[in-house]
C-alpha positions as CSV (number, residue, x, y, z in Angstrom):
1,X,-15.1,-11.9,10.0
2,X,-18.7,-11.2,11.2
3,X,-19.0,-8.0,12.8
4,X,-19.3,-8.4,16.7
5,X,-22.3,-7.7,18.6
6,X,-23.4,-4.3,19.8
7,X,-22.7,-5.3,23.6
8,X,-19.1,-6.6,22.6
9,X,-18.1,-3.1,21.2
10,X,-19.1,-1.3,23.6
11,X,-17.5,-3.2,26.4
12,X,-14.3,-3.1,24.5
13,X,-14.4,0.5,24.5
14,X,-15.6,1.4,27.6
15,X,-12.4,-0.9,28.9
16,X,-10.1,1.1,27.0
17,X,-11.6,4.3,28.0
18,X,-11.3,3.3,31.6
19,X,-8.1,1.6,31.4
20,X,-6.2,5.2,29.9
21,X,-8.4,8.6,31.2
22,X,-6.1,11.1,30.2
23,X,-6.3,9.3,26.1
24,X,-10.1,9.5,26.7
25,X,-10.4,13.2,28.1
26,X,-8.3,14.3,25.4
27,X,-11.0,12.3,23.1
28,X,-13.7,14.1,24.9
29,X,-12.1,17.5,24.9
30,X,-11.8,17.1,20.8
31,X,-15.1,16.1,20.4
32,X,-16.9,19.1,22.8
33,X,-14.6,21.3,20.9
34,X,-16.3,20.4,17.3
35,X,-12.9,18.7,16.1
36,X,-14.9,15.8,14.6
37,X,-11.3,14.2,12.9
38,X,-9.2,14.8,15.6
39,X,-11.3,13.4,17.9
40,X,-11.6,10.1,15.4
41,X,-7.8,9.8,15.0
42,X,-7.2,10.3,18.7
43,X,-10.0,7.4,19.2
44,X,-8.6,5.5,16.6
45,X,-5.1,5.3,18.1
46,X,-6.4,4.2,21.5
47,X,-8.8,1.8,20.3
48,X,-7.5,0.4,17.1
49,X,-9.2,0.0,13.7
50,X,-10.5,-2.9,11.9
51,X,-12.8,-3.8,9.0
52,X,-16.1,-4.5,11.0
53,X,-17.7,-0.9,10.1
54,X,-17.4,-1.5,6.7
55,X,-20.3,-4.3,7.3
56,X,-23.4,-2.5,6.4
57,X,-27.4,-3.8,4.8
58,X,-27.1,-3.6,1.3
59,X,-29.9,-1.6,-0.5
60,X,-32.4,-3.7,-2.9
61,X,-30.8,-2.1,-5.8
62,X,-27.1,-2.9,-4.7
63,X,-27.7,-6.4,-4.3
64,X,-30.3,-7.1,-7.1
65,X,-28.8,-9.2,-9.9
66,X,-28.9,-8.7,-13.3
67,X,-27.4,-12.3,-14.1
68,X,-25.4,-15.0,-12.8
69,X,-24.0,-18.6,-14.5
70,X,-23.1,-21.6,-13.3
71,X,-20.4,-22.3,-16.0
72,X,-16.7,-21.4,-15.0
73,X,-16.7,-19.3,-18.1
74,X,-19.1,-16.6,-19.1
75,X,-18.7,-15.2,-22.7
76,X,-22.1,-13.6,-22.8
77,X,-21.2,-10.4,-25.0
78,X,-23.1,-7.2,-24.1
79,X,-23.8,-3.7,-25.2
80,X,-25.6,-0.2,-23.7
81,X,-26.7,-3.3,-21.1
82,X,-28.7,-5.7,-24.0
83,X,-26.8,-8.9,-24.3
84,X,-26.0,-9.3,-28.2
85,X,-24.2,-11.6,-30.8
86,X,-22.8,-8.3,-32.4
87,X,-22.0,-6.7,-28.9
88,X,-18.3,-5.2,-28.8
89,X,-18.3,-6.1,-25.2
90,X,-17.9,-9.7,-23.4
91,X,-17.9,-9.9,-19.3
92,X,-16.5,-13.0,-17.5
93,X,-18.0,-14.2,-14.5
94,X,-18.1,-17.1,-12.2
95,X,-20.2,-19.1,-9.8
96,X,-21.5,-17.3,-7.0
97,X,-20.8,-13.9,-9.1
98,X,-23.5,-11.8,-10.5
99,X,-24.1,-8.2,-11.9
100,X,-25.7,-6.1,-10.4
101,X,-28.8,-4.0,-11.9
102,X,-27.2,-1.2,-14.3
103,X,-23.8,-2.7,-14.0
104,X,-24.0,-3.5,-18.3
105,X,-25.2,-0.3,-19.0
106,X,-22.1,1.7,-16.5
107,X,-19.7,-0.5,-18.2
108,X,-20.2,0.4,-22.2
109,X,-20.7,3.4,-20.8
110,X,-16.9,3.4,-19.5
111,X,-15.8,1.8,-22.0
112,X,-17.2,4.6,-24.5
113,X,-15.4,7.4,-23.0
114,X,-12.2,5.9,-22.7
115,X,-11.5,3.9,-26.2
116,X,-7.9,3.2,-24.7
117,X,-8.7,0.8,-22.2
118,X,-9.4,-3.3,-23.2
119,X,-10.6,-4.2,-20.1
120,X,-12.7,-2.9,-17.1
121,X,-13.2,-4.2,-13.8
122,X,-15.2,-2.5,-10.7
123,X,-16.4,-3.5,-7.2
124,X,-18.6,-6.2,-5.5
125,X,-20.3,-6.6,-2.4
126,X,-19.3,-9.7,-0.3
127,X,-22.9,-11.0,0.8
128,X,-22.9,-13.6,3.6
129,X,-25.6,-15.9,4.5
130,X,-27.0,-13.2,7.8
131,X,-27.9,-11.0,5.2
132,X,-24.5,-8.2,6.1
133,X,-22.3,-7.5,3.1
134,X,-18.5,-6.3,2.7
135,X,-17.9,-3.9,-0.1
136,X,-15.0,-4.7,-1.9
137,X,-13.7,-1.6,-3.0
138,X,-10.4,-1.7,-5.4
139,X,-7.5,0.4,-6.2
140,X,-5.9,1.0,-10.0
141,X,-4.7,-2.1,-12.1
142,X,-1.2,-2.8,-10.3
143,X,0.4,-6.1,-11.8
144,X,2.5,-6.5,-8.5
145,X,-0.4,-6.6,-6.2
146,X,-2.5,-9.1,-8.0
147,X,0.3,-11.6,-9.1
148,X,0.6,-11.3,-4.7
149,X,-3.4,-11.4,-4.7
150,X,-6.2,-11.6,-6.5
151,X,-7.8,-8.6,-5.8
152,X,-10.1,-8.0,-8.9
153,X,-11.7,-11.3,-8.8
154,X,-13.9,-12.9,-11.7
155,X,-15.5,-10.3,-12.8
156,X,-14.3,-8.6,-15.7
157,X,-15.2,-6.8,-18.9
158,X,-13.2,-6.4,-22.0
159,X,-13.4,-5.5,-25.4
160,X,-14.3,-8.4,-28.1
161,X,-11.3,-7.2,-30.5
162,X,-9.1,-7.5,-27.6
163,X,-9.7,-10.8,-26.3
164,X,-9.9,-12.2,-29.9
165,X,-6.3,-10.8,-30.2
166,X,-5.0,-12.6,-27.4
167,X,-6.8,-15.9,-28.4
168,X,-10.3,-15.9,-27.4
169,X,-11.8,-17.4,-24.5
170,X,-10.5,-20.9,-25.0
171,X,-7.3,-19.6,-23.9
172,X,-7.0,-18.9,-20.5
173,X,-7.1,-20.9,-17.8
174,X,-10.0,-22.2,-17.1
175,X,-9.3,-22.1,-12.8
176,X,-8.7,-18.4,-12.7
177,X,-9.8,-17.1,-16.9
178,X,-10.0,-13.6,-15.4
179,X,-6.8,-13.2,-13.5
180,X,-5.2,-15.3,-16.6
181,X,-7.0,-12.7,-19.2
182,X,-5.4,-9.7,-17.2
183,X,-1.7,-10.5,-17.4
184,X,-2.3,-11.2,-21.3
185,X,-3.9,-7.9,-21.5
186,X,-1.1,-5.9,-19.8
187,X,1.1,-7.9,-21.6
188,X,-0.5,-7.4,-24.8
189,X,-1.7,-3.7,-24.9
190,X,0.5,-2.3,-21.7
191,X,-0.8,-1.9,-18.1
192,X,-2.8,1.5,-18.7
193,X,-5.0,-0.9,-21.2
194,X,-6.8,-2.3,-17.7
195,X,-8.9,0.3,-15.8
196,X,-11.5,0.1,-12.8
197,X,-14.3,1.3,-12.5
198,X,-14.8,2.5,-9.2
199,X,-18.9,1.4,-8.6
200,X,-20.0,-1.4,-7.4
201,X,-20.9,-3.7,-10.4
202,X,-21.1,-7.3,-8.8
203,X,-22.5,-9.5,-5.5
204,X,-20.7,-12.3,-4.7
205,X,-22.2,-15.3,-2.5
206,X,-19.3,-17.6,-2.1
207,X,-20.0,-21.3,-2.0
208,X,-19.4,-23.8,0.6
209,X,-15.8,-23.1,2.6
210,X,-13.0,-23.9,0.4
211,X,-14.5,-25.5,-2.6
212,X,-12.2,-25.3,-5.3
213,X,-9.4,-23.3,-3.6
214,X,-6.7,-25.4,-4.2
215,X,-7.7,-25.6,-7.9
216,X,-7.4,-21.9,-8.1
217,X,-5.1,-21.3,-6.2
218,X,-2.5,-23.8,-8.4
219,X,-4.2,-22.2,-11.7
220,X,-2.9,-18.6,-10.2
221,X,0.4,-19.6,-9.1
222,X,0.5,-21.4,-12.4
223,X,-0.2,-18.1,-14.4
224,X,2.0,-15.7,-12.3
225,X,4.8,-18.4,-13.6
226,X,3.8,-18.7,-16.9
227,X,3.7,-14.6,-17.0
228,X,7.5,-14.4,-15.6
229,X,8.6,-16.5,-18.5
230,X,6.7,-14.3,-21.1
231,X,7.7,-10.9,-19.8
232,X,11.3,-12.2,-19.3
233,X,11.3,-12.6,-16.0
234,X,11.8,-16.8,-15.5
235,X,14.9,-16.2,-13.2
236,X,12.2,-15.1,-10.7
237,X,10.9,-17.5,-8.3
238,X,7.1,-17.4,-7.2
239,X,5.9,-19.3,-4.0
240,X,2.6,-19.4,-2.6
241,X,1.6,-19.8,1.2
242,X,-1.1,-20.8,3.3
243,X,-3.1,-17.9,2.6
244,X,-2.9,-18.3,-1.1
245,X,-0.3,-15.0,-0.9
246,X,2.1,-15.1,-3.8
247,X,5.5,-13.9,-3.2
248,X,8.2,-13.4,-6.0
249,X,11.7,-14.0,-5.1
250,X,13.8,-12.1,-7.4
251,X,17.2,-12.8,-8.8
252,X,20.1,-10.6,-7.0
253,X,23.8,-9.6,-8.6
254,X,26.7,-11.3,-8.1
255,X,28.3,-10.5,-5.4
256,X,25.6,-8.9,-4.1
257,X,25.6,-5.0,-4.3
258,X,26.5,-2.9,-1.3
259,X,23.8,-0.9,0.5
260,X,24.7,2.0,2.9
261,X,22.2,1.9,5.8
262,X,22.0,5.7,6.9
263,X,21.0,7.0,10.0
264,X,20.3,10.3,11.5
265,X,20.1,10.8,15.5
266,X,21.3,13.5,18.5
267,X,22.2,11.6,21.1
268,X,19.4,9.5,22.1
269,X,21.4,6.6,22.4
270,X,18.3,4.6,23.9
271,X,16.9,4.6,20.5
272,X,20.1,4.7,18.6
273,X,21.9,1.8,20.3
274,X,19.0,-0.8,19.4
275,X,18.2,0.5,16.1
276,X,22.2,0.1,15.0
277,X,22.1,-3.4,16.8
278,X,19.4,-4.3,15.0
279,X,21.0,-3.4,11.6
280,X,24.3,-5.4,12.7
281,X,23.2,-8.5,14.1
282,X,19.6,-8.8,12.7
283,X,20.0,-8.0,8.7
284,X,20.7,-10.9,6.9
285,X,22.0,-8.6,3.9
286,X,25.8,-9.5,3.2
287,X,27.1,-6.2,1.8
288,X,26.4,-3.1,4.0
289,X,27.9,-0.3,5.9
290,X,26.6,2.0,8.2
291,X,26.5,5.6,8.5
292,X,25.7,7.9,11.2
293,X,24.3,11.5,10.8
294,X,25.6,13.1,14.0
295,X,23.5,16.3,14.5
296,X,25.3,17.5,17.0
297,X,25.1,15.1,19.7
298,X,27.0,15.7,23.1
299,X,26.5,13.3,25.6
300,X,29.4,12.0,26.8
301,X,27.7,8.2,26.4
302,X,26.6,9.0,22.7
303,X,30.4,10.4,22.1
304,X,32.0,7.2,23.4
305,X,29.2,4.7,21.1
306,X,30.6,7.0,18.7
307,X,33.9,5.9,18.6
308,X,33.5,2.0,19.7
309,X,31.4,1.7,16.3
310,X,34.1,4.3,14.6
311,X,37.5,2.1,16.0
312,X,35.7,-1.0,15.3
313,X,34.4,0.1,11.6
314,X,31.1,-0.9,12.1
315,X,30.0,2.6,11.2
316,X,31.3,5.7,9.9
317,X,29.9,9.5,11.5
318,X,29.2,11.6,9.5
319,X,29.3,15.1,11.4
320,X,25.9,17.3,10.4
321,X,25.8,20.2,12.8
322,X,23.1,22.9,12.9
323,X,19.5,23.1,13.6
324,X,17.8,19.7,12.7
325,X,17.7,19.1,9.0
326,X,16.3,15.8,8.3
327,X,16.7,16.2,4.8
328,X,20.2,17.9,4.6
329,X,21.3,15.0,7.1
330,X,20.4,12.5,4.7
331,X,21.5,13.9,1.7
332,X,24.9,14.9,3.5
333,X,25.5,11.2,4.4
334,X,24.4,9.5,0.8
335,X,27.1,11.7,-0.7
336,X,29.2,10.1,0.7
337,X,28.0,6.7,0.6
338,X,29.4,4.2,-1.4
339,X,26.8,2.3,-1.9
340,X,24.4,1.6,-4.7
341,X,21.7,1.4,-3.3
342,X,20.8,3.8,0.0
343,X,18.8,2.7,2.6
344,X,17.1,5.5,5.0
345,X,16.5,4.1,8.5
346,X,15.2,6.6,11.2
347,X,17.6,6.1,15.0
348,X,14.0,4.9,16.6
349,X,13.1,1.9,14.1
350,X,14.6,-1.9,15.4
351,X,15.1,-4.5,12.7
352,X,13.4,-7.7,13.9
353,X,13.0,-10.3,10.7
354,X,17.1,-11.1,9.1
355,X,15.1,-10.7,5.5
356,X,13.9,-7.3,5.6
357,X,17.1,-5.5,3.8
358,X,17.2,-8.3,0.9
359,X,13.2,-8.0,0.5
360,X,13.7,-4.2,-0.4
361,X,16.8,-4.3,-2.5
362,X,15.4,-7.1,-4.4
363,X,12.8,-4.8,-5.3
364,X,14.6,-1.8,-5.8
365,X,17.3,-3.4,-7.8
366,X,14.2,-3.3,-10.4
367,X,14.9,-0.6,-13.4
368,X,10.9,0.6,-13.2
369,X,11.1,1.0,-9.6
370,X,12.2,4.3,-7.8
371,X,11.5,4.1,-3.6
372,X,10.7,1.1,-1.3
373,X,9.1,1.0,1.7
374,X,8.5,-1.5,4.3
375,X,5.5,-2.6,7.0
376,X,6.7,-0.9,10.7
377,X,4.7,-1.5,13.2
378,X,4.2,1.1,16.9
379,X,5.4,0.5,20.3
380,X,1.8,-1.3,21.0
381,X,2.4,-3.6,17.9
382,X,0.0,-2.0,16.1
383,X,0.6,-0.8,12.1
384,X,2.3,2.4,11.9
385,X,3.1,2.3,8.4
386,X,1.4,-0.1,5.3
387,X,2.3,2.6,2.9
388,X,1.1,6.6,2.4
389,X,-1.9,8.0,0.6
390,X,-2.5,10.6,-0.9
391,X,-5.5,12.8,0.6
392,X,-7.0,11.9,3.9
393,X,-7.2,14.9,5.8
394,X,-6.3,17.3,3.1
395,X,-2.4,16.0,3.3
396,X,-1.0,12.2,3.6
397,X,-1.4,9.5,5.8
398,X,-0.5,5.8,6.4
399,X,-2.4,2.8,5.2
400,X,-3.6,0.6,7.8
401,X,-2.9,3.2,10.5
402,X,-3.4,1.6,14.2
403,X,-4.5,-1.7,12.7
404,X,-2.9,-5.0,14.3
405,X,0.2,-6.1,13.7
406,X,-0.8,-9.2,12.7
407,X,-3.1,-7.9,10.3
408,X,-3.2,-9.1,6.8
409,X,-5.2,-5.4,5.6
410,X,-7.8,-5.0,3.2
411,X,-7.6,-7.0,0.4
412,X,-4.6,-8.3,1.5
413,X,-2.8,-5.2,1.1
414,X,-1.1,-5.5,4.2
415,X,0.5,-8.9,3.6
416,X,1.7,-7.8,-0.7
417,X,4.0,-6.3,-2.7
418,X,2.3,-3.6,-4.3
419,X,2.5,0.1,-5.9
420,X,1.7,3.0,-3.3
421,X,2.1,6.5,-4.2
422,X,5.1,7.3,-1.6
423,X,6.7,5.3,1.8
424,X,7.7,6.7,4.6
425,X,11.7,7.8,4.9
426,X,11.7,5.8,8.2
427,X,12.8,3.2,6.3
428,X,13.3,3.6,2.7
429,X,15.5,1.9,-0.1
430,X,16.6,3.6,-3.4
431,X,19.2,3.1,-6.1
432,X,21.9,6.0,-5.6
433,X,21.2,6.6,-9.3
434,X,17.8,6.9,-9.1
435,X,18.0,9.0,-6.0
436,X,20.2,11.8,-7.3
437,X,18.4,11.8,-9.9
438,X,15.9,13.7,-9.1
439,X,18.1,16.0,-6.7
440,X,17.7,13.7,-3.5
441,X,15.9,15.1,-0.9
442,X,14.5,18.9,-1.2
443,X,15.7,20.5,2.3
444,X,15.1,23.9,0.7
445,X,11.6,23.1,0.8
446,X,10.7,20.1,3.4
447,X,13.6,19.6,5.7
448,X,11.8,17.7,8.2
449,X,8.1,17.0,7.1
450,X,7.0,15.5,3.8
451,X,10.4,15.3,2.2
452,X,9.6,11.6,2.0
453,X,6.3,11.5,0.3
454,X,7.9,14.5,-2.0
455,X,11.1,12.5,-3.2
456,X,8.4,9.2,-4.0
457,X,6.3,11.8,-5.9
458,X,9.1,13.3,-8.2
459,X,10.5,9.8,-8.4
460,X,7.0,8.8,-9.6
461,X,6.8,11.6,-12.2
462,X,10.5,10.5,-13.6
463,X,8.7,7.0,-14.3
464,X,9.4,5.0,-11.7
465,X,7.1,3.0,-9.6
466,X,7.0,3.4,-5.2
467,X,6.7,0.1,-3.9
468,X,5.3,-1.2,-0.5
469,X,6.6,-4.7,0.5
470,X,4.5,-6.0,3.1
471,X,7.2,-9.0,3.6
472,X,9.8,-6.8,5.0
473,X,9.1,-5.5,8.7
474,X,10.5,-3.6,11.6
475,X,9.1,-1.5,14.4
476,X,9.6,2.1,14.7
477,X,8.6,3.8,17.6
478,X,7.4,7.0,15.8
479,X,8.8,10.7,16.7
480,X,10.2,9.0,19.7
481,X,13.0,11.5,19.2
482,X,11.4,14.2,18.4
483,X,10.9,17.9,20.0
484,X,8.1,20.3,19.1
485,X,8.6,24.6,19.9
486,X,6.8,27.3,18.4
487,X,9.9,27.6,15.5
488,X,9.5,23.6,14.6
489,X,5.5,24.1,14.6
490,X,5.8,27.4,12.5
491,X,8.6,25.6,10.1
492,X,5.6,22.5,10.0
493,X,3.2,25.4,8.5
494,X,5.5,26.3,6.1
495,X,6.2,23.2,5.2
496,X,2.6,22.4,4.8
497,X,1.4,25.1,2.8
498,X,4.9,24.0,0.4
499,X,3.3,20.2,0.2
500,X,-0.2,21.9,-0.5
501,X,1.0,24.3,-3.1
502,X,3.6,21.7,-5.2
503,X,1.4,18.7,-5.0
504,X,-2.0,19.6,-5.0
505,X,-3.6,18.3,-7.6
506,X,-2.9,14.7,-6.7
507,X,-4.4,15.2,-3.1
508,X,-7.3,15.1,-4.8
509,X,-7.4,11.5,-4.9
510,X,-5.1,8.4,-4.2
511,X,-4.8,6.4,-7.7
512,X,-4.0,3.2,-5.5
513,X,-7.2,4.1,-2.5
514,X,-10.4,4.1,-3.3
515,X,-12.6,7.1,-3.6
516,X,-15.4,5.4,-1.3
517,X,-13.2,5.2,1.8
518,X,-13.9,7.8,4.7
519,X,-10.9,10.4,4.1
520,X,-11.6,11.5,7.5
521,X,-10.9,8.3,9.9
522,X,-8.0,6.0,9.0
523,X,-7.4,4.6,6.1
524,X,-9.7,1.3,5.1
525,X,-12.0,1.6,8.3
526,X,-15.3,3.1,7.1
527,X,-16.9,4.0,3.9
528,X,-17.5,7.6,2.8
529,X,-20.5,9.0,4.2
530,X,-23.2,8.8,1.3
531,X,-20.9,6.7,-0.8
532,X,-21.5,5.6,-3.7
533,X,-22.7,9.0,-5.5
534,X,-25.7,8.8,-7.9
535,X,-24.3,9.7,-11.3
536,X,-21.6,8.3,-13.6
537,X,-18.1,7.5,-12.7
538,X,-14.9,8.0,-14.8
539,X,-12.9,5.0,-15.0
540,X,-9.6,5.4,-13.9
């Protein structure tokens, strides 16, 4: 979408600003105070976020090409940025795709430091006709997200050795060769054979509106197939939609395993009564009980809900007295589950689409994947929760943060099944195995705050993979039931300083977000002040 005029952004925010003072003074009151991020996030979550400040001029050396084809196929081999007949290196390309000056050279340059990898694929500026351009910045090789969506594109390098061992160019398709050369790599070599490069090494100039989308779009669908059946997978189903989105419809046991949808409140039976309705008579799954983590409720009207859902055996409560524990509570409840598979569900998120529970399990039915999380959207009906990464603001935060609900996120990511590092325990489904495998949740450590992103991240280093399923949503009206003191905002610094101390090194950078993203105002909103760094690049 072009980005709107100056006038049209400015109206809509001096609207908002008007229509909710107290949101804007506390905006103002940030900002006079020099709280720069605070005063963005607080802006963020009145206005919204989109993708129009990511539209920027691109410099002369950005958009200058280096080459471009008109053929579908481009096996032009190249090396230290000379093309060659002995180069060790070919690049694919399409029409409408061209390098970018120095984009040869970065890539041998890559490819020379990491002899592991086959193949290499960067970024690309999306140039429209006005003269405006969309970086199209990409996260780590994830064979989920781009049998969902393309998100590499045409553009690709790899190793002459490599592609000769998989067949040479006359093999792959010829609608999508790139996205067809990928899957054969990661089936080939492994996935960690597949790197990016995370510079800009392309322009694209896409031609007229639709030409050849239906061709490529049936020669990706085609290859997602044709990579079930090779990997073993040809009990799974793959449907495209209008969008060109992919979705995989797994196979499921026989009968279909039981999940134990756990759920901690006190009292609050304004959140708790919608969010247990939802789970009865708006989840689809056939095999599921519930359980309630009573922490020490004592309304009368909570007590009696109680025991209609207890007489009725719609739901079993299981008694966790004591200061709030968020992490004991759980772990308390999924010892006694009899489930296999546990699903986490906070008292203030509502179920509102049947297929959310089955789009999960499906997923974490899968022996490489750990945690699964799911798209929950705020009490406005914006995004509250496309995933967590790793970094922004020196801790974690959610993808897509105050975006629409509707909205499909950058590069699709909104609208895919895809690897994150970690999901949010709002709503979270595991294997029972897989959970107490790595000791569950650590209450000694993070009993309300980050136990979440901490179980994904030890699940991650035991070898599993944390999915995001953008397929399966809910609302969850966030910290609805939630009371801060100076003991929960002391236990919070604890907690923090815990996070910091045990995790660290990975807050460095989000494998799955990419480095030129401002850390410091949402997630996918703006690009990193001075982005891109002179200098090289490792691949990663």
């Amino acid at each position: 979408m072009p980005r709107p005029s100056l006038g049209a952004r400015l109206g809509a925010v001096l609207a908002a600003l008007v229509q909710h003072p107290t949101e804007a003074s506390a905006i103002l009151r940030a900002r006079l105070a020099g709280k720069r991020v605070r005063a963005r996030q607080a802006a963020a979550a009145l206005l919204g976020l989109d993708h129009h400040t990511l539209w920027q001029r691109p410099s002369a050396d950005a958009a200058a090409p280096q080459g471009s084809s008109s053929t579908a196929v481009v096996s032009a081999p190249f090396s230290s940025g000379e093309i060659s007949e002995n180069a060790e290196i070919v690049i694919l390309t399409a029409p409408g795709h061209a390098l970018v000056a120095g984009a040869a050279k970065r890539v041998t340059e890559a490819f020379a430091t990491r002899p592991d990898l086959q193949a290499i694929y960067g970024d690309a500026l999306f140039l429209c006709e006005s003269g405006s351009a969309m970086p199209l910045l990409r996260p780590v090789f994830d064979p989920d997200y781009l049998m969902a969506v393309d998100y590499v594109g045409p553009v690709v390098a790899v190793r002459r050795a490599g592609l000769a061992a998989l067949g040479g160019v006359a093999r792959l398709s010829v609608d999508a060769p790139a996205f067809d050369l990928l899957f054969r790599i990661a089936e080939h070599f492994g996935r960690s054979a597949i790197g990016h490069l995370p510079r800009i090494l392309s322009t694209w100039r896409p031609g007229p509106a639709g030409e050849g989308a239906s061709d490529r779009r049936a020669g990706r669908l085609a290859i997602v197939r044709r990579h079930l059946a090779d990997t073993g997978q040809d009990s799974t189903r793959a449907e495209s939609d209008a969008a060109g989105i992919i979705t995989l419809i797994r196979p499921c046991p026989e009968p279909a395993p039981l999940v134990s949808l756990i759920v901690p409140t006190r009292d609050r039976l304004d959140l708790l009564r919608p969010c247990i309705e939802s789970l009865i008579h708006r989840t689809d799954w056939p095999s599921r009980e519930i359980l309630i983590c009573d922490n020490d409720s004592c309304e009368p009207e909570t007590a009696a809900y109680f025991r209609e859902l207890a007489a009725s055996g719609t739901a079993r409560i299981v008694a966790c007295p004591g200061p709030f524990d968020f992490a004991a509570m759980n772990n308390a409840a999924a010892r006694v589950a009899r489930g296999r598979l546990l699903a986490f569900v906070n008292n203030d998120v509502e179920a509102t689409e049947p297929d959310w529970l089955a789009r999960m399990v499906r997923e974490a039915l899968r022996p490489d994947v750990g945690a699964v999380g799911a798209k929950l959207r705020d009490r406005e009906g914006r995004i509250q929760h496309g995933g967590v990464v790793l970094g922004p603001g020196g801790l974690v935060t959610h993808a897509h943060r105050f975006f629409a609900g509707d909205a499909p996120g950058y590069l699709a990511g909104l609208s895919s099944t895809r690897a994150v590092s970690a999901v949010t325990a709002a709503c979270l489904v595991v294997e029972a195995d897989k959970f107490w495998s790595v000791g569950g949740f650590d209450a000694a450590a993070f009993a309300v705050d980050f136990n979440d992103v901490d179980l994904c991240l030890r699940l991650n280093a035991a070898g599993y993979r944390t999915l995001f399923v953008g397929g399966a949503m809910l609302n969850h009206y966030e910290a609805a039931s939630r009371r801060w003191n100076p003991d929960s905002r002391a236990r919070h610094r604890r907690e923090v300083e815990a996070f910091k101390t045990r995790w660290g090194p990975l807050l460095a950078q989000d494998p799955h977000y990419h480095p030129g993203f401002d850390p410091d105002l949402g997630t996918y909103a703006r690009v990193r002040p001075g982005w891109p760094k002179a200098g090289p690049v490792a691949p990663r």
